[in-house]
N, C-alpha and C positions, 0 to 999 in steps of 0.2 A: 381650601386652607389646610396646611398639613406643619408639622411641625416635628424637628429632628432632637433628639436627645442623646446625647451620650458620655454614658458612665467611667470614670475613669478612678484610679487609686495611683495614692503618691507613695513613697518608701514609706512612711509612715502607716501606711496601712487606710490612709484617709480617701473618703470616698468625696469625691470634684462631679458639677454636675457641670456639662456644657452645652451650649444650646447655639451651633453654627447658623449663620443667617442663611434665608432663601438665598442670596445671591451669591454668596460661596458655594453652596450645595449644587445650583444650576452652573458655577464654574468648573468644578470639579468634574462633574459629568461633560461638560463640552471637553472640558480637554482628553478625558476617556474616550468619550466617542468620535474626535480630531484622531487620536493615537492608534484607535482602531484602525480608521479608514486610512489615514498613511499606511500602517503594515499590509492591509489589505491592496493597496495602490502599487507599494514598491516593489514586496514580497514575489518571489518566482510562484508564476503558477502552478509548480507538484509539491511548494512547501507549502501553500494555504489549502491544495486540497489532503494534503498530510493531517494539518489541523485540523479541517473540519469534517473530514469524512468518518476517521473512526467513533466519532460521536452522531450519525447520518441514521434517524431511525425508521427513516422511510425507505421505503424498498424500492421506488424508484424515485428517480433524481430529476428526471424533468428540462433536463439541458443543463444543468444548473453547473457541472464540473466537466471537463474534456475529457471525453469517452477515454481514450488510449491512457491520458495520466491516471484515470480514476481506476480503468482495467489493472493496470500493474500493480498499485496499491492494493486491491482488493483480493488481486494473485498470492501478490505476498501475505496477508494477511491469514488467506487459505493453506496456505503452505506450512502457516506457523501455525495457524488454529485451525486445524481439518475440521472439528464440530461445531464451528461458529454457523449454524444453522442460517442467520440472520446474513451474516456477509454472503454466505452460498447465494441467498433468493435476491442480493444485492445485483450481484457477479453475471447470474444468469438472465435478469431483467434489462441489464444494460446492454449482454451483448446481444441482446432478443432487440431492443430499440434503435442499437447502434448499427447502420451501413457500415461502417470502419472493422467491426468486430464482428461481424457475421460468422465468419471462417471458427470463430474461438468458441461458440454456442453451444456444439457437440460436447468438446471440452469440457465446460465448464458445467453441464448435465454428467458429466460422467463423473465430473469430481463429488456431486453430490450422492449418485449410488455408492460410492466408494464411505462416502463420511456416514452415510446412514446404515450400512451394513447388514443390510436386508429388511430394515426398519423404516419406519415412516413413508409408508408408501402411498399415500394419499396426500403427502407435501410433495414427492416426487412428480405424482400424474397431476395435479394441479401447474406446476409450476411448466413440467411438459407440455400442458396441451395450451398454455401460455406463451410458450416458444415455441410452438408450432408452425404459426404464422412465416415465422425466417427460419426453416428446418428445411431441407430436401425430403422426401419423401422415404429415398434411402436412410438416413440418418434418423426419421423420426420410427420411420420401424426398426432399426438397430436399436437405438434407445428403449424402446418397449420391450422389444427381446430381452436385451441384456440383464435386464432390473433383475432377475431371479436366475441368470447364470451365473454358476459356482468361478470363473473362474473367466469367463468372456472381457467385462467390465474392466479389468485390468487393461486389455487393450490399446495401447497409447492413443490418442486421438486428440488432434490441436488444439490449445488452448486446456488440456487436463495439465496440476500440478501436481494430483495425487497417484497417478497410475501410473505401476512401476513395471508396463511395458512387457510383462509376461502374459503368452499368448499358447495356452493348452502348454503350459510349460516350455515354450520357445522364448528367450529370452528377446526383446526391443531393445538394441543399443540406440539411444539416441545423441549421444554428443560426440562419438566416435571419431576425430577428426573433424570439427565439426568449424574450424575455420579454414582450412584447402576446400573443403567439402561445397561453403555456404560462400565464400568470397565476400564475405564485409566489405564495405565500404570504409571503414574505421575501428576505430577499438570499443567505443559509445558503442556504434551502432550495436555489436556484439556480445556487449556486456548484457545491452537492453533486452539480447534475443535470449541469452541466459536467463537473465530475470522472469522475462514473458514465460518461461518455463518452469521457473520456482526452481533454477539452479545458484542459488544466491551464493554460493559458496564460491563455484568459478567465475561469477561476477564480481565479488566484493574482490580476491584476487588479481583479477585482471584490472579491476580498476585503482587499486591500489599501486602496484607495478606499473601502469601508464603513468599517475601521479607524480609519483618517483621519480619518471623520468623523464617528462614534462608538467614540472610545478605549477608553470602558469595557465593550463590547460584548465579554463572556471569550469567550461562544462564540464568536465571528467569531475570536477571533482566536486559539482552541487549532486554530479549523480550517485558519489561515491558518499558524500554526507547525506542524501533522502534513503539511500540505503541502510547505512547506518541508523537512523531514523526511524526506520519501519521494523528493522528487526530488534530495534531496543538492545543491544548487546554492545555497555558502553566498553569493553575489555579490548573491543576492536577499536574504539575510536580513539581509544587511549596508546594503544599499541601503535598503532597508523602515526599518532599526535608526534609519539618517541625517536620516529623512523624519521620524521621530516625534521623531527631539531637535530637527530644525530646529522643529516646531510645537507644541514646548516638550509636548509629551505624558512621561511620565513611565513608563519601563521595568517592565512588570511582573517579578515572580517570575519566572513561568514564561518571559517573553521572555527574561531576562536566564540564563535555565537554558540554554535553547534556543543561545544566543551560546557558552556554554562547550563545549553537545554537538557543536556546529556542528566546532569545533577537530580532530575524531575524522574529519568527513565527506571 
């Protein structure tokens, strides 16, 4: 038996007691948790793991979110916050679980010698010899090496978004030509390889300019809105919003969704 109470004040400064029935209070609640599971039903699957993943306190997921959408998230989030310790041992435990992301596990070991800078080295070899398992033997002694090279670690390696590619002072161009080079299949596909990279800039670009010039293209542009999303930077979404009324393009749903979420960022 429980009973609800709440306190209210009128303009006059008077104090109202109200006492809601059990059967309001369990209505109330059914239609909260009806409203949840519709969002959770209709919602695209990288905007619900949008929502729930930067609040995810456990370091591995369990199947619980798709590998490749939850990687990109978690990229970007490393990209914006290199000392998020916590997303690092997220990052590296999934591609350590995931077949799909195998290839990205060096990578994403390397982003963490980079954010720890010469520190933490007993998160480092725990977290190593946890990804071991899906490591090449090559790659797992690289990794050991490099921990305490002045200058190795930088060394680009797949799936890093923090290594800027200098190697004993030789410079790694990596996006140099980098659609003749790669032969996309599309402009997504592209943008996505950007991303995968923590080059958000020449993605949020390129996916803006496709938008432009095919409006009705949804995917280009739930990718071009979870981006906007992940890096919180509503100046872009606002700017984006200006370009499509100036060319008389006509606000989708979900863009016009996107403008109100924007308000919280």
């Amino acid at each position: 038996m429980f009973c609800i109470i709440i306190f209210t004040k009128d303009k006059n400064n008077n104090n109202h007691i109200h006492t809601p029935s059990a059967e309001s209070v369990l209505t109330g609640l059914t239609k909260r948790l009806a409203m949840q599971t519709f969002v959770e039903e209709q919602a695209p699957q990288h905007f619900l793991i949008d929502l729930k993943l930067p609040q995810e306190t456990r370091l591995r997921f369990s199947g619980e979110y798709e590998p490749v959408a939850a990687w990109r998230l978690l990229s970007r989030y490393i990209s914006r916050y290199p000392q998020d310790l916590r997303v690092h041992a997220q990052r590296i435990l999934l591609a350590t679980d995931s077949t799909n992301l195998g290839d990205f596990l060096t990578g994403a070991l390397q982003d963490l010698i980079i954010a720890l800078s010469g520190k933490g080295k007993p998160l480092f070899k725990d977290l190593l010899m946890q990804a071991r398992p899906a490591l090449s033997e090559t790659d797992f002694q690289h990794l050991q090496t490099t921990y305490d090279a002045e200058n190795l670690h930088q060394c680009w390696k797949k799936g890093s978004v923090l290594a800027n590619g200098v190697c004993d002072a030789k410079p790694l161009v990596l996006f140099e030509g980098i659609e003749e080079e790669a032969g996309f299949a599309d402009t997504l596909e592209e943008a996505r390889a950007y991303i995968d990279y923590g080059q958000l800039e020449e993605a949020r670009l390129l996916l803006e300019n496709e938008l432009l010039e095919k409006p009705d293209a949804q995917d280009i542009e739930e990718e071009l809105l979870f981006l906007y999303q992940s890096i919180r930077q509503r100046h872009y979404l606002d700017t984006m919003t200006d370009k499509l009324k100036t060319s008389n393009i006509e606000l989708s749903p979900a863009w016009k969704q996107s403008l109100e979420d924007a308000n919280s960022w």
